[in-house]
C-alpha positions, 0 to 999 in steps of 0.5 A: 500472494502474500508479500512483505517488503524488508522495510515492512520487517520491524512490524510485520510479525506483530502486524502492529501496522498496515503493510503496503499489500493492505494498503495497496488492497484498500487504495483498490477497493476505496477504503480508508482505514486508520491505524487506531481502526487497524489496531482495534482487530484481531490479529486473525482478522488483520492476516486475512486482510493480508492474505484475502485476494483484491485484483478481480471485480469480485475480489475487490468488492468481497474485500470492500464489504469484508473490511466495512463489516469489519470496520464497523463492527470494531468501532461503530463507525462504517468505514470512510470511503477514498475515491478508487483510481479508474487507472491508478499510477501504480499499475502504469509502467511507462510513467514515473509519477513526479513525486517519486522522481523527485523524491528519487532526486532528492537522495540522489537517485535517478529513477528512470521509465525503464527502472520503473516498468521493471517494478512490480506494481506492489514496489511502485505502489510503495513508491508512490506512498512512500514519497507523499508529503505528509507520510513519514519518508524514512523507509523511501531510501530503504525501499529504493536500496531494496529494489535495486534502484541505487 
């Protein structure tokens, strides 16, 4: 399913950068990818990282070896590998991560267990982004206003 966030808005026609549902994709399958790499794509080929599936086994290691083959074919460099999760914070309801409470703290938001298991995974992966040290925050406040977490 192709989702886009409303925070996502700005870039997401031009898909001039990665949208979370890629990201989520590439978190799954254990791939980083940089923006200098993502823009080197086409568009077709950023959309069909967009819509190519990643939740069963298969998917997940047909979208791996689609994105190296990619990646190295735009730049001459395979792609650099992220450790992959074995039970990654975005798929577990019943704890919110301490870094997206005190992110939700910190714009006076209290995030409780029940708000967070009422998220889809895709929202709490958001979240969990969006709230890193070192990531640009601004749209975490957009993120929470958008899924109803004031």
């Amino acid at each position: 399913m192709v989702e886009f966030f409303e925070f996502e808005a700005d870039f997401v026609d031009s898909l001039r950068c990665i949208p979370m549902q890629v990201r989520c994709k590439l978190d799954t399958c254990g791939i980083k990818l940089k923006l200098s790499d993502w823009n080197q794509m086409t568009t077709a080929e950023r959309q069909a990282l967009v819509e190519l599936p990643c939740t069963t086994e298969t998917e997940i290691q047909s979208y791996n070896e689609y994105i190296q083959q990619l990646i190295l074919q735009r730049t001459g460099i395979p792609a650099a590998k992220l450790p992959i999760e074995p039970h990654p914070a975005w798929l577990d309801s019943a704890n919110v991560p301490l870094t997206v409470h005190e992110k939700a703290q910190e714009i006076g938001v209290v995030l409780t267990q029940q708000k967070w298991a009422a998220l889809r995974p895709l929202q709490r992966f958001a979240l969990i982004k969006l709230s890193r040290s070192g990531h640009e925050n601004k749209n975490f406040p957009r993120a929470i206003a958008e899924f109803n977490l004031l």
